[in-house]
C-alpha positions in Angstrom: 35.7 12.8 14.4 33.9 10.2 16.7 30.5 11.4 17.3 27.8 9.5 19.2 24.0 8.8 19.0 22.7 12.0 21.0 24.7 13.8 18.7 24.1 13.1 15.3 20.3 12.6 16.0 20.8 16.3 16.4 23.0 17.6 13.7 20.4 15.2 11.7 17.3 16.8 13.0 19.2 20.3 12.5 19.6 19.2 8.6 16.1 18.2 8.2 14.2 21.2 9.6 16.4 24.0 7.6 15.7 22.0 4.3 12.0 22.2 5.5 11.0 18.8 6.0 8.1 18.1 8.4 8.7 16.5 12.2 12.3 16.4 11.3 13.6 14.6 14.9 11.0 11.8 14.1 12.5 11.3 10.6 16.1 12.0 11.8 15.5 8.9 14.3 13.5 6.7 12.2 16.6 7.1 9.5 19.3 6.5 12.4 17.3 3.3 13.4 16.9 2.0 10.2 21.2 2.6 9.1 22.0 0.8 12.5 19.1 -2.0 12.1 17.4 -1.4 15.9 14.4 -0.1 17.0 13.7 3.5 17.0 12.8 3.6 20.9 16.1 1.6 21.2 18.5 4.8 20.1 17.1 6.4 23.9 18.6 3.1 25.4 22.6 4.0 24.1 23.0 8.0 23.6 26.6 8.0 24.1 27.0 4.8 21.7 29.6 6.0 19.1 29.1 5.7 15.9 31.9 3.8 13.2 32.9 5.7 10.4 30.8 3.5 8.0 27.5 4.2 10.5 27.9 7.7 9.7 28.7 7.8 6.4 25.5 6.0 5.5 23.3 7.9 8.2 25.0 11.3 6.2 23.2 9.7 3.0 19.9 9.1 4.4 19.4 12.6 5.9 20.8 14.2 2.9 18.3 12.0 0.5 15.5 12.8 3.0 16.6 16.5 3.1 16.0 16.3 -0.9 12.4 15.5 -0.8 12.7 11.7 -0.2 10.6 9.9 1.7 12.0 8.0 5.1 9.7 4.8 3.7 11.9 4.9 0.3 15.0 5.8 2.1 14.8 2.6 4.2 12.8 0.4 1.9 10.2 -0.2 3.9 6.5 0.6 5.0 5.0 -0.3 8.4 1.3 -1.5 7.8 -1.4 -3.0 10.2 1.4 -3.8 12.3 4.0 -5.8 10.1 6.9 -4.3 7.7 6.7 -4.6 4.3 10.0 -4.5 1.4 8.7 -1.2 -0.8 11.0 -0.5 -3.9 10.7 2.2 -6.5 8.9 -0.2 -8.5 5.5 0.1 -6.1 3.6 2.7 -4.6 4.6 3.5 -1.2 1.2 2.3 0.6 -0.2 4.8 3.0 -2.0 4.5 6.3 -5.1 5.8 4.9 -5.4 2.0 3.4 -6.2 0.5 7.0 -9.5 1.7 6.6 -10.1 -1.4 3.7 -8.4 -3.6 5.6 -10.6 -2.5 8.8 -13.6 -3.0 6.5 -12.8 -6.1 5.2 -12.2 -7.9 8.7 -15.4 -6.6 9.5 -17.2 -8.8 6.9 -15.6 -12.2 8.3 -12.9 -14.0 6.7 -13.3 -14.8 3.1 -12.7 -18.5 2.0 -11.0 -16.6 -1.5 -10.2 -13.5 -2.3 -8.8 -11.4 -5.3 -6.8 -8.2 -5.1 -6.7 -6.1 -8.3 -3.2 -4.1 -8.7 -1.8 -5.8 -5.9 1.3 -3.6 -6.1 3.7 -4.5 -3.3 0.9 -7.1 -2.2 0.4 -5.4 1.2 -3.5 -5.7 1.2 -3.1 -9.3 -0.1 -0.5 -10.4 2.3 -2.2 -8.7 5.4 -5.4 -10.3 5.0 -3.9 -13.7 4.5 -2.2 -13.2 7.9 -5.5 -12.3 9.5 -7.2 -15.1 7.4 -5.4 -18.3 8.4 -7.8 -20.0 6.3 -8.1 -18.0 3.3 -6.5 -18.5 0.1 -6.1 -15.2 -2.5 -5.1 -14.7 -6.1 -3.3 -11.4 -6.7 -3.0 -9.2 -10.2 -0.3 -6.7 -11.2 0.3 -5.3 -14.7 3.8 -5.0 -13.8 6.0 -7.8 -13.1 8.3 -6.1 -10.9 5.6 -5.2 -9.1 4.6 -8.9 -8.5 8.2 -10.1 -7.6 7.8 -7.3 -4.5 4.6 -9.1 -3.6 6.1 -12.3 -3.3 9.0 -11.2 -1.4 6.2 -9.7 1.0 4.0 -13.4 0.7 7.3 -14.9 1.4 8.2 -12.6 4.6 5.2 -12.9 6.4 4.7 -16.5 5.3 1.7 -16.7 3.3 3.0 -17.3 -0.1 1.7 -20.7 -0.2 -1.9 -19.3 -0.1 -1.1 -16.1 -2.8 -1.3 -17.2 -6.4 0.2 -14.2 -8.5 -0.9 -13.1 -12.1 -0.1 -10.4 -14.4 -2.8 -9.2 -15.8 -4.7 -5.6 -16.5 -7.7 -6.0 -13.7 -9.7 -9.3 -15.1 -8.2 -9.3 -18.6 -6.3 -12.8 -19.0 -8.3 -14.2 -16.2 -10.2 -16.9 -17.1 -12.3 -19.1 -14.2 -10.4 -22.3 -12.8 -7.1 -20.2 -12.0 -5.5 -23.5 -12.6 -8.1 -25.8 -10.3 -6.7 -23.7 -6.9 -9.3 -21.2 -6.5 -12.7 -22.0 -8.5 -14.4 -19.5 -10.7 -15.5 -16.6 -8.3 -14.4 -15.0 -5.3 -16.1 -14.3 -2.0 -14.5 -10.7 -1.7 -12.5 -8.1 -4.2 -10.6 -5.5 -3.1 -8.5 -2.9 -4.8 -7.0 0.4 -4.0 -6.3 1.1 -8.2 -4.6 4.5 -9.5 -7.2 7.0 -9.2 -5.5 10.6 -9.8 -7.1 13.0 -12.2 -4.4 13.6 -15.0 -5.0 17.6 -13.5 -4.0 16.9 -10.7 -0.9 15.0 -10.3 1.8 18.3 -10.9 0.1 19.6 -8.0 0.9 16.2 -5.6 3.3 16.3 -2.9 7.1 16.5 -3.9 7.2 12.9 -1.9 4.5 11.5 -3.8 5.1 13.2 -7.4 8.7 12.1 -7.4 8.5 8.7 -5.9 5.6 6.6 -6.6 5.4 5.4 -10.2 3.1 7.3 -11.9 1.4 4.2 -13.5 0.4 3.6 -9.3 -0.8 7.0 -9.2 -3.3 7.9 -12.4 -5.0 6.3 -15.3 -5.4 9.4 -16.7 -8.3 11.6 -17.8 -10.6 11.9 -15.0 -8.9 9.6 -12.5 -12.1 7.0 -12.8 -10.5 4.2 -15.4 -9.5 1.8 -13.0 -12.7 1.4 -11.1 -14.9 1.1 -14.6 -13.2 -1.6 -15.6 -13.4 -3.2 -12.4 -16.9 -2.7 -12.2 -17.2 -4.3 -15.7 -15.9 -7.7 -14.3 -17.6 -8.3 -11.3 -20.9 -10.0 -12.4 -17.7 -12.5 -13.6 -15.8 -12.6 -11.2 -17.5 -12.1 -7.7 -20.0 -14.4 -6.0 -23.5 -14.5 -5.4 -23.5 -12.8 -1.6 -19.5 -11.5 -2.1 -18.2 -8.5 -1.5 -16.2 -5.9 -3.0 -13.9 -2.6 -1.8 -12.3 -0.1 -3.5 -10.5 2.1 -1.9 -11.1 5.9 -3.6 -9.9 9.5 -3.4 -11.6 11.9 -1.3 -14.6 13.2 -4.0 -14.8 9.8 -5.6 -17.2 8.1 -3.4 -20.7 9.2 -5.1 -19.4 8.0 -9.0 -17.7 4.8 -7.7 -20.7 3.8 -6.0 -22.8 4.9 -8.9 -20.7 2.6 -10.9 -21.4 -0.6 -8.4 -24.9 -0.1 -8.8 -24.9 0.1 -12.9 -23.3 -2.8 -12.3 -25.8 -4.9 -10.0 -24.4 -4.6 -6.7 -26.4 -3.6 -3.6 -25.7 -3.0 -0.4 -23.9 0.1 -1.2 -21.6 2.1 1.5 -18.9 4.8 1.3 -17.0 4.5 4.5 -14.7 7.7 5.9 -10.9 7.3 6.8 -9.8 8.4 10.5 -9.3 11.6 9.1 -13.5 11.4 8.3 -12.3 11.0 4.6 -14.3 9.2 2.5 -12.0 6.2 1.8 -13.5 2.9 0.8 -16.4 2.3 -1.3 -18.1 -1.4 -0.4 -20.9 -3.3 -2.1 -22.3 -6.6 -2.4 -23.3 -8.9 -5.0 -26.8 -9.8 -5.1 -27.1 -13.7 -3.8 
């Protein structure tokens, strides 16, 4: 039976709240838009638009996966960020909003001439700051490779990939200075949001997040501070006299991390809070 917009938004919505799910009419329209390829304010425009068999039978999908626990962003492959969509696969962790805050932070400081991002995952904090950046040029690390073939889809979509250099490579290990004569041997600013999960913690993450993020995105084990030891290990190598770094951190990391940028010479020392008054990024300089 032929069934339009206004009602399968509805029987959608229905779905969605009996299985649980928060704010199921936002999800149950951002899952229609995304099967028909319009905007989400669009679907007000057309409610008695009927939809083909085909339409619905992919629409059925998506609320059924979302009813199971996943998330709309994974559903539709996608992630809105500062304003621009970005290709997400299983491969990468979804990005979340909290992550603004070190892209906020880093516009703050004036565009950087070159820049390195440190588990670059889908590339998002890479690629948005080239956009902002007309200028700037940025080299961009993943262990995994998949992860880096996501990234320069992204470059490639927002049309920056002749400025991204890619590498795989665990934080600085493999990198030597040169980077092939593009970028020179230090960087003006650093900027990572690494795994940072206590192993105790993760069983207790959010179904979304525990399911559907890859767990190497998530945790480097133990006490969820790895990543951001051996990052603060390379910097007197890597960043330049009067450069910049930020990390972005969980909640009750802020005091360690910015413990371990002082050990390792940097000044100018800040944690700075989320929207939510979070703290979110750790930033420090490098002495000049």
């Amino acid at each position: 039976m032929s069934r339009t917009l206004r009602e399968v938004l509805a029987g959608g919505a229905r779905v969605l709240a009996a299985a649980g799910v928060a704010g199921p009419a936002r999800d149950a329209r951002l899952l229609l838009a995304g099967v028909l390829g319009l905007e989400a304010g669009r679907l007000a425009l057309e409610p008695e638009r009927v939809l083909g068999a085909g339409e619905a039978a992919r629409y059925e999908a998506a609320i059924a996966a979302r009813a199971a626990g996943k998330p709309v962003s994974r559903i539709l492959g996608r992630r809105a960020f500062w304003g621009r969509d970005f290709r997400i696969t299983p491969d990468v962790l979804d990005p979340r909003p909290e992550t603004e805050t070190l892209i906020e932070a880093a516009l703050a400081l004036g565009p950087a001439g070159r820049l390195l991002d440190l588990g670059t995952g889908s590339g998002i904090i890479a690629v948005t700051l080239l956009c902002e950046w007309p200028e700037a040029r940025a080299l961009a690390t993943d262990l995994s490779a998949a992860c880096l073939d996501v990234a320069a889809e992204n470059a490639a979509r927002h049309g920056v990939g002749a400025r991204l250099a890619l590498r795989q490579a665990d934080w600085f290990a493999g990198l030597t200075g040169g980077f092939g004569g593009r970028f020179g041997g230090r960087f003006g600013l650093i900027v990572s949001n690494p795994p940072y999960i206590r192993a105790d913690e993760m069983a207790g993450l959010a179904r979304e997040v525990r399911e559907h993020d890859p767990a190497l995105a998530l945790s480097p084990g133990g006490d969820g501070l790895g990543a951001y030891r051996a990052i603060a290990a390379g910097l007197g190598a890597h960043l330049a006299p009067g450069g910049h770094v930020l990390l972005e951190i969980g909640p009750e990391q802020g005091g360690a991390v910015a413990a371990l940028l002082a050990s390792a010479g940097l000044e100018a020392i800040r944690v700075l809070p989320d929207l939510d008054g979070r703290d979110r990024v750790v930033a420090g300089q490098m002495p000049g």
